[in-house]
C-alpha positions in Angstrom: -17.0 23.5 31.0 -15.8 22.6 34.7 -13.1 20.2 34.6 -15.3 17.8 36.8 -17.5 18.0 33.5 -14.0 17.4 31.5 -13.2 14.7 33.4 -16.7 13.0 33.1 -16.4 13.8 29.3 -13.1 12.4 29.0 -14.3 9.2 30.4 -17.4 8.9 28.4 -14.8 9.4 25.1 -12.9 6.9 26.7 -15.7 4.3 27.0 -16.8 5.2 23.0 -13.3 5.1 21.9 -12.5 1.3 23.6 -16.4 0.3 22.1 -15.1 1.3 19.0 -12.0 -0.4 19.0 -13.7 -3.8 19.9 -16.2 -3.2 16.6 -13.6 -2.0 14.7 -11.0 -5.2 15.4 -14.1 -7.4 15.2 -15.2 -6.0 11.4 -11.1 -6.0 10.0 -11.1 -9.7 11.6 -14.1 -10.4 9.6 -13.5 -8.9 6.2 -9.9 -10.7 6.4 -11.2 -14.4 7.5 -13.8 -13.4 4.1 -11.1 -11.9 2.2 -8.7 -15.0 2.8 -11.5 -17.3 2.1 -11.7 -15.7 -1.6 -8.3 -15.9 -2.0 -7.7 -19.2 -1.1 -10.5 -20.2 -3.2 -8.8 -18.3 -6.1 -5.7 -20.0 -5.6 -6.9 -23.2 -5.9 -8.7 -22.3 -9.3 -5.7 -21.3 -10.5 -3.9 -24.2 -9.4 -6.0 -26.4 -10.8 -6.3 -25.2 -14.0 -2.6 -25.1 -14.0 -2.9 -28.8 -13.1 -5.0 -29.5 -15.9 -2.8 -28.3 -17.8 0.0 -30.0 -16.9 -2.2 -33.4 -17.0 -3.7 -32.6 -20.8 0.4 -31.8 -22.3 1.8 -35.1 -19.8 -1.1 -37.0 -21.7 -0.2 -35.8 -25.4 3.4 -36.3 -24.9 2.7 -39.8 -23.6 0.4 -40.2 -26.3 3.0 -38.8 -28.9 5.6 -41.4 -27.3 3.3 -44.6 -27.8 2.7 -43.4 -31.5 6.6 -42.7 -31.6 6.9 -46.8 -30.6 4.5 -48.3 -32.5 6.6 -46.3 -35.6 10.0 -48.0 -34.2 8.6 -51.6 -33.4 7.7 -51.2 -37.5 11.0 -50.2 -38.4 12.5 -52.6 -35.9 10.3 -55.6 -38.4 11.7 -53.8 -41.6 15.4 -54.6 -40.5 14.8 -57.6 -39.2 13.4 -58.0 -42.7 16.4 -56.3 -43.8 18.9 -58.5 -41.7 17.1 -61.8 -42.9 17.7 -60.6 -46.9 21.9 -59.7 -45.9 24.3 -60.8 -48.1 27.3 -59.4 -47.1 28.9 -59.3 -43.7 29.0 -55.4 -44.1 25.3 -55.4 -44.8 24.1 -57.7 -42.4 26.5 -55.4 -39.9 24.8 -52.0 -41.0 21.7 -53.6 -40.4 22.2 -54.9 -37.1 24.2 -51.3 -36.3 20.7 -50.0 -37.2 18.5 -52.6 -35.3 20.5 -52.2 -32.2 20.1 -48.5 -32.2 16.1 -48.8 -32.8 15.4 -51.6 -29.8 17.7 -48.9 -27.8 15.5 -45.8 -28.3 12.5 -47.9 -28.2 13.5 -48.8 -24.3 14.2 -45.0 -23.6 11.2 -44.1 -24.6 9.2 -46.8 -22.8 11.0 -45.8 -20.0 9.8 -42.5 -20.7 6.2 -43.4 -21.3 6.4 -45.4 -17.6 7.8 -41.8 -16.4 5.1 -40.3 -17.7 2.3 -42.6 -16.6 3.4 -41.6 -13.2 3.5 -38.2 -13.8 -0.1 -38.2 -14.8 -1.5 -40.8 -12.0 0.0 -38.2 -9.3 -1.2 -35.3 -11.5 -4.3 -36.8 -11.4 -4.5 -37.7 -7.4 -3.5 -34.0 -6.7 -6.1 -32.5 -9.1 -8.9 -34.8 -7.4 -7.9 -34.2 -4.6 -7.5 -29.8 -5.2 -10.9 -30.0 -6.7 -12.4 -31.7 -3.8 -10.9 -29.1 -1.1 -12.3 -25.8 -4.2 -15.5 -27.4 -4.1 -15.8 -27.7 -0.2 -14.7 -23.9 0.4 -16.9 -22.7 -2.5 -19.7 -24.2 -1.0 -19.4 -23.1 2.5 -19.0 -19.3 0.9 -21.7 -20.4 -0.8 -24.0 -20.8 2.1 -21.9 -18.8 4.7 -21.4 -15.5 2.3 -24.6 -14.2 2.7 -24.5 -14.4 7.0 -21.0 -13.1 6.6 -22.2 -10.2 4.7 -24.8 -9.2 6.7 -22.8 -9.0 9.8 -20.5 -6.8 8.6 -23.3 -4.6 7.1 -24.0 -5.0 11.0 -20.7 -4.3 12.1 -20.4 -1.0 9.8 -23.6 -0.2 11.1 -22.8 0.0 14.7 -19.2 1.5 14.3 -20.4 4.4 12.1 -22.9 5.0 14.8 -20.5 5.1 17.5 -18.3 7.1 15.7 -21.1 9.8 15.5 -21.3 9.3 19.1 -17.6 9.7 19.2 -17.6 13.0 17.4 -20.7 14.4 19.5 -18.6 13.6 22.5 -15.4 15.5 21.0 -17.4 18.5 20.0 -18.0 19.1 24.2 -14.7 19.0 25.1 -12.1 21.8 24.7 -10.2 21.6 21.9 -6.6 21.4 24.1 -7.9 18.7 26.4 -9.0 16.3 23.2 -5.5 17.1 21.7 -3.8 15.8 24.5 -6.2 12.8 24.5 -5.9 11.8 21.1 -2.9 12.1 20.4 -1.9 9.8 23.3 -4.6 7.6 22.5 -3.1 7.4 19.1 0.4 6.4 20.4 -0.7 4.1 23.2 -4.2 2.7 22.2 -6.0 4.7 25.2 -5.9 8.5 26.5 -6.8 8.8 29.5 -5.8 7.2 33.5 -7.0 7.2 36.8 -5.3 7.3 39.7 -6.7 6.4 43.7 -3.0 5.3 45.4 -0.5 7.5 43.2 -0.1 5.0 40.4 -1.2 5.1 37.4 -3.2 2.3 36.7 -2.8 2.7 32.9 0.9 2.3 33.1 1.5 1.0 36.4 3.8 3.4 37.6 4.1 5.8 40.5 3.3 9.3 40.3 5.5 11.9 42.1 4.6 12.7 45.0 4.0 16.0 44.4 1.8 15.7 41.3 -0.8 12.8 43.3 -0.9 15.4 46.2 -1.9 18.3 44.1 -4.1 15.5 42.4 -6.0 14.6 45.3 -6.4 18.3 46.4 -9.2 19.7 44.2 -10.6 18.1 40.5 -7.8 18.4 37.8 -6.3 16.9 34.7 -2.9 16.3 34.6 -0.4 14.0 32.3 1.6 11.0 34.0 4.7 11.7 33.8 5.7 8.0 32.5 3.0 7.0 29.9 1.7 10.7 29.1 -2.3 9.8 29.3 -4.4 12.2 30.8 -4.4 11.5 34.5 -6.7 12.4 37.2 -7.5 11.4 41.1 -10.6 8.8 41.1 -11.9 8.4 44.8 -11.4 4.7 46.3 -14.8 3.5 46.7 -15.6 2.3 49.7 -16.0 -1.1 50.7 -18.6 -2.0 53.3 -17.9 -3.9 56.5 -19.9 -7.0 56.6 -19.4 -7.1 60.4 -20.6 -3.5 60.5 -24.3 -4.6 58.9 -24.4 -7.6 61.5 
């Protein structure tokens, strides 16, 4: 193989290796907006049936508290009973000791059950509300899923045929030149640079003097010297004189 046919390889790799890279982005962008999609969906299952959770023990405990009053406002009666049927000072003392001490844990725990109903109203609110926003993403991967799908079966489609491409390509070139390729290409995200003025246009810097001389001379590849692609002299088209045509 001449190395004008290397160089026309090169570019050709070139071309199938920036395709790929467009498909390739394109399918992990797609697989991760689907993949975060699940998992946000996931989450919020899991956060709501924590929720309801949360709501179904708030609920008992409240539940447990009212049953808990209801209990005291009967003992509360009993020494009130109790207090009217005193005798003694001491009595009538032990009984209001025990009266006072009721009407006090009944207020804690209707303070508690007001704590409580809170806790459950804004348990309730958010829950509404999380179901609301699982229901809306589950629907639209619902309808969406199936387009989704069948553009990444697209997607793997096209980049396993251009990787075939790829390797046709590869198999023409000698086995030195696609080393020194690739392994740039792996480092930098491209291989290969042309040069018409004695810069690289990959990386923007000038070439010795020397090396774009010897360049320009006859077809070779070389290696810039600052980004290490594979360089070689590309011919400034011509542009053409509108005066000249007039």
């Amino acid at each position: 193989m001449t190395i004008v046919e290397q160089i026309s390889t090169l570019e050709e790799l070139a071309v199938a290796d920036a395709e790929l890279k467009v498909v390739g982005e394109e399918l992990a962008n797609e697989r991760a907006s689907l993949s975060q999609r699940k998992s946000t969906l996931r989450a919020l299952e899991e956060r709501i049936t924590k929720d309801r959770a949360h709501l179904v023990a708030v609920e008992k405990l409240k539940t447990d508290y009212i049953i808990e009053v209801r209990t005291m406002m009967q003992q509360v009666d009993h020494s009130r009973d109790k207090m009217n049927r005193s005798r003694t000072e001491r009595e009538t003392n032990a009984v209001t000791r025990e009266f006072e001490e009721l009407r006090k844990l009944m207020r804690d725990r209707e303070d508690e059950i007001g704590k409580l109903s809170t806790d459950a109203d804004s348990a309730r609110q958010s829950l509404d509300s999380i179901e609301a926003e699982a229901k809306l993403l589950a629907s639209e991967l619902g309808e969406n899923e199936g387009a989704i799908n069948t553009k990444l079966g697209m997607l793997d489609a096209s980049f396993a045929a251009k990787s075939a491409l790829r390797a046709e390509i590869v198999k023409r070139l000698p086995s030195i030149v696609f080393r020194r390729y690739d392994q740039v290409r792996g480092k930098r995200g491209s291989g290969l640079a042309q040069t018409t003025d004695g810069t690289c246009k990959a990386c923007h810097m000038s070439l010795p003097p020397q090396l774009f001389h010897k360049l320009r001379r006859e077809p070779m590849l070389e290696q810039c010297p600052s980004c290490a692609r594979v360089i070689y002299y590309q011919a400034p088209v011509a542009i053409a004189d509108p005066a000249a045509k007039a």
